[in-house]
N, C-alpha and C positions, 0 to 999 in steps of 0.2 A: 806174802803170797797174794796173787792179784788173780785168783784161778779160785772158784765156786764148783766143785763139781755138782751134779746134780744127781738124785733119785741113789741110785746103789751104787755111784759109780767113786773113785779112789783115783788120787794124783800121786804117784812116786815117784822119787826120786831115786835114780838107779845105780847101785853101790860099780865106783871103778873097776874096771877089769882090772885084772890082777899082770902085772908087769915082769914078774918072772914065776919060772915052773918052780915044783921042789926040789927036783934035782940042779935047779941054779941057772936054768935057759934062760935069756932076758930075752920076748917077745916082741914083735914088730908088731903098732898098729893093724897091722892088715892080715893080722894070726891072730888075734884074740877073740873070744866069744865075749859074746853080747851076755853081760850081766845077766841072771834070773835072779837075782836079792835087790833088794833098793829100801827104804825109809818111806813112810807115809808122812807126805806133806799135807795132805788137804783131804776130810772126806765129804760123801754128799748127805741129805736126811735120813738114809734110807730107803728100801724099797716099801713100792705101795702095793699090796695085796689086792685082791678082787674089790673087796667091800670094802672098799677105801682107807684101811688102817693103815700105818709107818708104820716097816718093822725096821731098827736101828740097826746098825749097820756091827759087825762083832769087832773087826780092827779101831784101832783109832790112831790120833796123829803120834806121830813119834815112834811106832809100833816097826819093826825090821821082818818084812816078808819075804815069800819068795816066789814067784809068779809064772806060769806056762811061758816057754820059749817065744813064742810067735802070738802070745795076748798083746790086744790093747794097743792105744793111738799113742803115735810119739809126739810129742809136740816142744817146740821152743819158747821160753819166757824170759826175756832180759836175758841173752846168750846163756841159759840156760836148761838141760832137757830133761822134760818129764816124760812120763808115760800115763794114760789115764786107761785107766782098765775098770772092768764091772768085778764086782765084791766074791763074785762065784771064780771070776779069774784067778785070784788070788790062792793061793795053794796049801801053803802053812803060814804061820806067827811062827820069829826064828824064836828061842826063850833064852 
């Protein structure tokens, strides 16, 4: 990974739409929702509080979340796309 995030902020990688319903519909690119689960590839230190401490951040790498609809930058790395969102975006830890 060539991607540092910084302060609180988290790089995901965002788990594939899913290619058919349960009832067996196979979907077209252009009918699927936009992922909210993805993998943590990269976190940052932390956030820094007033009086300057790091509080560490609760996810870590490798960790499956699941994140607000419309959070966070999308971005491309080696035709690849992440999403980088801040630590509060994040919603649960799947278990």
């Amino acid at each position: 990974m060539k991607i540092k995030p910084l302060g609180d902020r988290v790089v995901i990688q965002a788990s594939e739409s899913k290619e058919q319903t349960r009832g067996g519909i196979v979907l077209p690119d252009t009918a699927k929702e936009k992922p909210q689960e993805g993998k943590v590839v990269a976190v940052g230190t932390g956030k820094k509080t007033d009086d300057g401490k790091i509080v560490p951040l609760n996810v870590k790498v490798g960790d499956i979340v699941l994140y607000g609809k419309y959070s966070g930058t999308e971005i491309t790395v080696d035709e690849k796309e992440y999403l980088i969102v801040r630590e509060e975006d994040i919603l649960a830890i799947v278990a």
